[in-house]
C-alpha positions in Angstrom: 5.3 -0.8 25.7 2.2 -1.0 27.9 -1.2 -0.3 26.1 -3.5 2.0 28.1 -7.2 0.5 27.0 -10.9 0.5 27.9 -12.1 -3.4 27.5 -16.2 -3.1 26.5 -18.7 -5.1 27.7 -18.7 -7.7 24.8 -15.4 -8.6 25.0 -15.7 -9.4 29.1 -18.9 -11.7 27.8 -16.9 -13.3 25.1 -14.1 -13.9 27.5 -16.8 -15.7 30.2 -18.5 -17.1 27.6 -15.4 -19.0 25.5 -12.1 -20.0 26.2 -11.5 -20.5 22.7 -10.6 -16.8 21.6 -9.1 -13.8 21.6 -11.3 -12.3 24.2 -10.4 -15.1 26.4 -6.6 -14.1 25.8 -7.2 -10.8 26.8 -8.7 -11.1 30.0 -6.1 -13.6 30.7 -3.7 -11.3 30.5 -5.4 -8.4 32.6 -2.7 -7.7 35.1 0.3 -9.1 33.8 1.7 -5.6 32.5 0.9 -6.6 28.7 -1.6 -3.6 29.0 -3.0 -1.3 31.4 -7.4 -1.6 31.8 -9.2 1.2 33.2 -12.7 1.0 34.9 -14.7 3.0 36.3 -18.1 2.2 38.7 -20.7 3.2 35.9 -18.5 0.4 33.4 -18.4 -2.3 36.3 -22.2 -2.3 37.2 -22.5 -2.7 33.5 -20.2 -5.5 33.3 -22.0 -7.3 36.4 -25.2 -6.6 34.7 -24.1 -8.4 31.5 -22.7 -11.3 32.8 -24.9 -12.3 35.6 -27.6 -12.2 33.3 -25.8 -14.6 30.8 -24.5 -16.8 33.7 -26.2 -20.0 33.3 -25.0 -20.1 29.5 -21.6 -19.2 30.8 -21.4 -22.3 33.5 -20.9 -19.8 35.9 -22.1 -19.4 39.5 -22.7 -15.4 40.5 -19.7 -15.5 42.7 -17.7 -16.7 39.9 -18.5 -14.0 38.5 -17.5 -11.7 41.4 -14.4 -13.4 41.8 -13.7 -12.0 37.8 -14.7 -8.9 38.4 -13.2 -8.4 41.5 -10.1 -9.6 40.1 -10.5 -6.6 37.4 -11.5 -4.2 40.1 -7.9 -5.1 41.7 -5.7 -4.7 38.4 -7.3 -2.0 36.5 -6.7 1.9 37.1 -9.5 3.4 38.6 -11.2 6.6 37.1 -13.8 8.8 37.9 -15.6 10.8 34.9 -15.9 14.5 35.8 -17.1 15.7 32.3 -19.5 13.7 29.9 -19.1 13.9 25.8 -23.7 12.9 25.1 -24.6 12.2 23.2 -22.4 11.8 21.0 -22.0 7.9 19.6 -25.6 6.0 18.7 -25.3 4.3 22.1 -25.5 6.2 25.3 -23.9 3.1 26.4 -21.1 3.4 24.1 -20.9 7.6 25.4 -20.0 5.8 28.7 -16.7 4.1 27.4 -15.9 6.6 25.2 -15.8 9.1 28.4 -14.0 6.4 30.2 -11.5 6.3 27.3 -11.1 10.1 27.1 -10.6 10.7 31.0 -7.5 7.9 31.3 -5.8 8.9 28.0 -6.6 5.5 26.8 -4.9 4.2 23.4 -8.0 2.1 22.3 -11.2 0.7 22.9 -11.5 -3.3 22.6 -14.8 -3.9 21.4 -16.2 -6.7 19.2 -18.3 -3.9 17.7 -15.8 -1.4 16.3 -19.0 0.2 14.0 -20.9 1.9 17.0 -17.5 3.8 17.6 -17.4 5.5 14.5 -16.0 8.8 14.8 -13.7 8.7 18.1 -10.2 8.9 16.3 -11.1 12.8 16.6 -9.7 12.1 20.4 -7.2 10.5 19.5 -8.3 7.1 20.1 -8.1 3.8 18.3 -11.3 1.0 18.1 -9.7 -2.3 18.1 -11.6 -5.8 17.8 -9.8 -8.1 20.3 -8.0 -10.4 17.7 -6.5 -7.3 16.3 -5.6 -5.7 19.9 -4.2 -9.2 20.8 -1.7 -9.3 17.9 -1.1 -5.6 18.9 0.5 -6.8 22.7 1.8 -10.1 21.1 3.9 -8.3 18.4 5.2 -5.6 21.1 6.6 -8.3 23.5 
């Protein structure tokens, strides 16, 4: 079974930021067909934003961090957000994901803040932390 998900900005930061954890383990598996990530423009120039800024701390050069990012631009399905659900969570931030989420169908949202996504099961959709999403692909291997 391939999981359909929406990775938040956290969990790319976590990944860049520690090889030590389940964020890491996720990102490592972006395009291996454990699970299917969908981006769209708005969630990569957010992405960009949030890790170029954090660079230094990461040990990362800026085309490091292209060279992720592109790698995710490659592997994840595209999608472009034709309707818009604001406000709706305490984030406009978070409104951008959970659009993203709603346009590709997705079966979760990976996010290290699972709190600010309070209500979204009423689409159908799951809010995972990443150690919980990566015993989710480990146990359907």
């Amino acid at each position: 079974m391939t999981f359909n998900v929406v990775l938040d900005t956290n969990v790319i930061v976590s990944a860049l930021l520690s090889r030590n954890g389940a964020s890491f383990q996720i990102l490592s598996r972006a395009g291996t067909g454990a699970f299917d990530i969908n981006l769209s423009v708005p969630l990569l120039i957010e992405y960009e934003d949030a890790t170029k800024r954090r660079s230094r701390e990461m040990g990362l050069r800026h085309s490091d961090i292209d060279d992720v990012l592109d790698y995710l631009c490659k592997v994840a399905k595209h999608r472009e957000i034709f309707f818009l659900w604001r406000p709706f969570l305490r984030d406009a931030e978070d409104d951008m994901l959970l659009e993203l989420a709603v346009e590709s169908n997705c079966d979760c949202i990976v996010t290290h803040n699972v709190k600010d996504f309070v209500g979204v099961n009423q689409f159908g959709l799951k809010v995972m932390k990443p150690k919980q999403f990566l015993g989710l692909i480990e146990r359907a291997k």
